[in-house]
C-alpha positions in Angstrom: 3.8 16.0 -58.6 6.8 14.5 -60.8 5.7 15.7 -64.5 8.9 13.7 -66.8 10.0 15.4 -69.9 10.5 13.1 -72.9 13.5 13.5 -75.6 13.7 12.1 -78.9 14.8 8.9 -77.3 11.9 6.1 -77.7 10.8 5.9 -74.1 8.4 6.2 -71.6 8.8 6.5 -67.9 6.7 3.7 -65.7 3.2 4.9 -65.4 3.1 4.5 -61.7 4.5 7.2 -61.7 1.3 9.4 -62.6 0.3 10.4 -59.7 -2.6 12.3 -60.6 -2.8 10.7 -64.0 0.1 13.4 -65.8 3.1 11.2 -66.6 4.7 13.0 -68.9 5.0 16.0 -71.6 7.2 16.3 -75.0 8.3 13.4 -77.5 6.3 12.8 -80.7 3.0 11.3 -82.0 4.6 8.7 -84.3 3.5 5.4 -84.6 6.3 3.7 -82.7 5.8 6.1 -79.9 1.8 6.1 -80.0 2.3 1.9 -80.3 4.9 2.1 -77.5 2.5 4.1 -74.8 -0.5 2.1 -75.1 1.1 -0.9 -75.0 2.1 0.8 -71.5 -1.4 2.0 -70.7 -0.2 5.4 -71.5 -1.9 8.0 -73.9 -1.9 11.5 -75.5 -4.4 13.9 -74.3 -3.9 17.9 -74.9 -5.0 21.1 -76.2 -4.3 23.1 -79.1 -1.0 25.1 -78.0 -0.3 23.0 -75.6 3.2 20.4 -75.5 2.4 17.0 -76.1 0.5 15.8 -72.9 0.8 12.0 -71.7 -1.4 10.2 -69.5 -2.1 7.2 -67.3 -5.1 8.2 -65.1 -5.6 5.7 -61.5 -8.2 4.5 -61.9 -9.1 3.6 -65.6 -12.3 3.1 -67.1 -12.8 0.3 -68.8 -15.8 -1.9 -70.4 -15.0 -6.0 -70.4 -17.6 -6.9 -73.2 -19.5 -9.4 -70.9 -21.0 -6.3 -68.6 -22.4 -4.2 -71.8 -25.7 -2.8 -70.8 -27.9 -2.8 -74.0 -30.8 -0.9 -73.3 -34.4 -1.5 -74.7 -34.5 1.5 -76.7 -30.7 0.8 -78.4 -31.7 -3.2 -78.6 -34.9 -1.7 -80.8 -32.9 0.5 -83.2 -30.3 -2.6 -84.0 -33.1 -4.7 -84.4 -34.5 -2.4 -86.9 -31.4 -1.7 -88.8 -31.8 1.7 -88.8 -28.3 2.1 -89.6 -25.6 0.3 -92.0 -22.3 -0.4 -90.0 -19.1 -0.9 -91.3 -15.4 -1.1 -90.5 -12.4 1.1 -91.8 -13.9 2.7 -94.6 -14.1 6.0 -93.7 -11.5 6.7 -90.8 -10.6 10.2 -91.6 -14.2 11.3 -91.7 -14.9 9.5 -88.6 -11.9 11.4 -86.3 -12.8 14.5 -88.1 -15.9 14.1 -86.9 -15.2 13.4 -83.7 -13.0 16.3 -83.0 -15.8 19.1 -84.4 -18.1 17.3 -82.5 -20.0 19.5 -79.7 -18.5 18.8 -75.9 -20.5 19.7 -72.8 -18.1 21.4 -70.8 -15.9 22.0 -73.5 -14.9 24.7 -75.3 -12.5 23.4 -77.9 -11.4 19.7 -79.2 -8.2 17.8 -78.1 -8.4 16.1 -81.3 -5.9 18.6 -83.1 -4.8 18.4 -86.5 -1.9 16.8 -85.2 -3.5 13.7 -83.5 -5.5 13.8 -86.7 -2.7 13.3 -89.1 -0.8 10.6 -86.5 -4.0 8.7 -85.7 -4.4 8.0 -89.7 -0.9 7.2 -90.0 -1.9 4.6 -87.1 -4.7 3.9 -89.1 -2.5 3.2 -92.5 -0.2 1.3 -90.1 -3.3 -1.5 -89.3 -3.3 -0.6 -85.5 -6.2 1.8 -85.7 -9.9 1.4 -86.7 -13.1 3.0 -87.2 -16.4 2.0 -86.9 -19.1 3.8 -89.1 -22.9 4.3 -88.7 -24.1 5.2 -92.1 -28.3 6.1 -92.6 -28.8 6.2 -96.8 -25.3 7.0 -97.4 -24.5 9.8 -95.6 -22.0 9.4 -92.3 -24.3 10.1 -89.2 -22.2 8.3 -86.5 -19.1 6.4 -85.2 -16.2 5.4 -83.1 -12.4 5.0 -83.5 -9.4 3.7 -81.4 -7.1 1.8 -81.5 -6.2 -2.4 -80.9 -3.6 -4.0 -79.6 -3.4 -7.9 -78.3 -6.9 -8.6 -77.1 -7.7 -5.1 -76.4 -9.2 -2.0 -77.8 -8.8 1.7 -76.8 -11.7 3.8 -77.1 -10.6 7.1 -78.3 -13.5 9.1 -79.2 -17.4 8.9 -80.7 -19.7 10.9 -82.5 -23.4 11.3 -83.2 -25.3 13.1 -85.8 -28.5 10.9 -85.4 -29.7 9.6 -81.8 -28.4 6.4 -80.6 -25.9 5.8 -83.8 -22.5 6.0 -82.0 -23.9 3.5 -79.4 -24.8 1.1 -82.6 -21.7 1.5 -83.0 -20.1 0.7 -80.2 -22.5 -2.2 -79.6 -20.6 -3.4 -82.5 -17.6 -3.0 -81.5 -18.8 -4.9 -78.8 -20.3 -8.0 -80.3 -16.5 -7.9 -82.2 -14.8 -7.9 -79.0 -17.0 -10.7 -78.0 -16.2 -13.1 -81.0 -12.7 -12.2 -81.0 -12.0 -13.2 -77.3 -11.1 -10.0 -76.2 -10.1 -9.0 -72.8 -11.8 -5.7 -72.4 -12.1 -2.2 -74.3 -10.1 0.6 -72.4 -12.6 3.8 -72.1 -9.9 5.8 -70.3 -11.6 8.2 -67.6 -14.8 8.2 -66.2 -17.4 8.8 -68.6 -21.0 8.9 -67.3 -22.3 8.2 -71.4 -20.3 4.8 -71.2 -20.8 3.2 -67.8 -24.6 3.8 -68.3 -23.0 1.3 -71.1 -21.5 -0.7 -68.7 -18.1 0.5 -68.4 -16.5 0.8 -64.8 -13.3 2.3 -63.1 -10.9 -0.5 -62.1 -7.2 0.6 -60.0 -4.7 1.4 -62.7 -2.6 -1.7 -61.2 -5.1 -4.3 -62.6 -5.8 -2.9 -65.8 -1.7 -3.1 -66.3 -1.3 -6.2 -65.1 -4.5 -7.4 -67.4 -3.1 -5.4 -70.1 0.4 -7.2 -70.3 -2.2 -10.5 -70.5 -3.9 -9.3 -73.3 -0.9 -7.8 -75.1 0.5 -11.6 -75.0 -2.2 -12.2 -78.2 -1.3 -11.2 -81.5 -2.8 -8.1 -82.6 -5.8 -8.3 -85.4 -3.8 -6.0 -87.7 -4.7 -4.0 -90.8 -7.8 -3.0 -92.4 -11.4 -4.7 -90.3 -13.5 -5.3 -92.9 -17.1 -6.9 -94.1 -16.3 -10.2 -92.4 -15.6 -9.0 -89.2 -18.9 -7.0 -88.9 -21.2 -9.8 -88.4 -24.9 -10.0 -86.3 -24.7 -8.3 -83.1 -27.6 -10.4 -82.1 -25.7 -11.4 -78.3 -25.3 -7.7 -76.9 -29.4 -7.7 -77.2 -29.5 -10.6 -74.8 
């Protein structure tokens, strides 16, 4: 299996070339470079210690907001507003919270201080977002990734209270929804998210339908109170 090295040179070799997903190793985690490799269907994934790890996994899991699954129990907390939702206002809190978050199967957290620091300069940039579940003030849930075209990438979520990252996603969701877009990228198989609705498609289609979606122009800079309207559709 061809693993490529990259240099300091902005570039990414084609990701049909992952054969088993492992495209490449090296380069940085600026914002050019993270912009560069999802707009390629490429993204970081490694471990504390370990080089720079890129990825393009065949097939992809993704979620086109049409085929979310709402379940009763979920579609009972929104309608209760058990939580207060917002966009983008507490983005560091959110990944740092993802990356202590507990893992089954995991020892440790891929979120390193690294991909912390070049996720919030994506963040400052207006290409990444975070989506907050708050319960009388205090953080107890959320989600962030990052958006490009009519697309998101689902990077990670966290719960401190049951159900809240799924309000949260059912947000994102509902956003997706108004905003036209084409589908939210969920990367690998994840058992929590296509009990959401999200299912593997070859890596082919989701490139060819991610060139589509990259064709829109991208909802930059901060989401804010306008853009977190009713999320009265994903209960239907």
């Amino acid at each position: 299996m061809p693993v490529y090295r990259l240099t300091k040179e902005l570039i990414f070799p084609p990701p049909a070339l992952a054969e088993d997903g492992l495209l490449a190793v090296g380069g940085d985690l600026s914002v050019d470079r993270l912009i560069l490799a999802y707009s390629q269907g490429i993204f970081p994934w490694y471990s504390q210690g370990e080089p720079i790890m890129w990825w393009s996994p065949d097939p992809r899991m993704v979620l086109f907001p049409e085929s979310f699954r709402c379940t009763q129990r979920l579609a009972r907390t929104i309608r209760q507003g058990v939580f207060e939702v917002t966009f983008d206002q507490a983005f560091p809190e959110v990944i740092r919270a993802c990356s202590t978050a507990p893992r089954p199967g995991q020892d440790g957290t891929w979120i390193t201080r690294a991909m912390v620091e070049a996720y919030c300069a994506l963040h400052a940039a207006g290409y990444a977002h975070s989506i907050e579940c708050w319960r009388e003030g205090a953080l107890v849930g959320g989600l962030y990734g990052v958006s490009l075209g009519a697309c998101f990438f689902g990077e990670s979520m966290f719960s401190r209270e049951s159900n809240a990252s799924k309000v949260a996603f059912a947000r994102l969701v509902e956003c997706a929804k108004g905003w036209n877009f084409d589908f939210i990228d969920c990367q690998v198989a994840n058992k929590h998210l296509r009990s959401l609705g999200a299912r593997e498609i070859p890596r082919k289609q989701f490139l060819t339908r991610l060139q589509a979606a990259l064709a829109h122009e991208t909802r930059r800079g901060r989401w804010g109170a306008q853009d977190s309207g009713s999320i009265e559709e994903v209960l239907t």
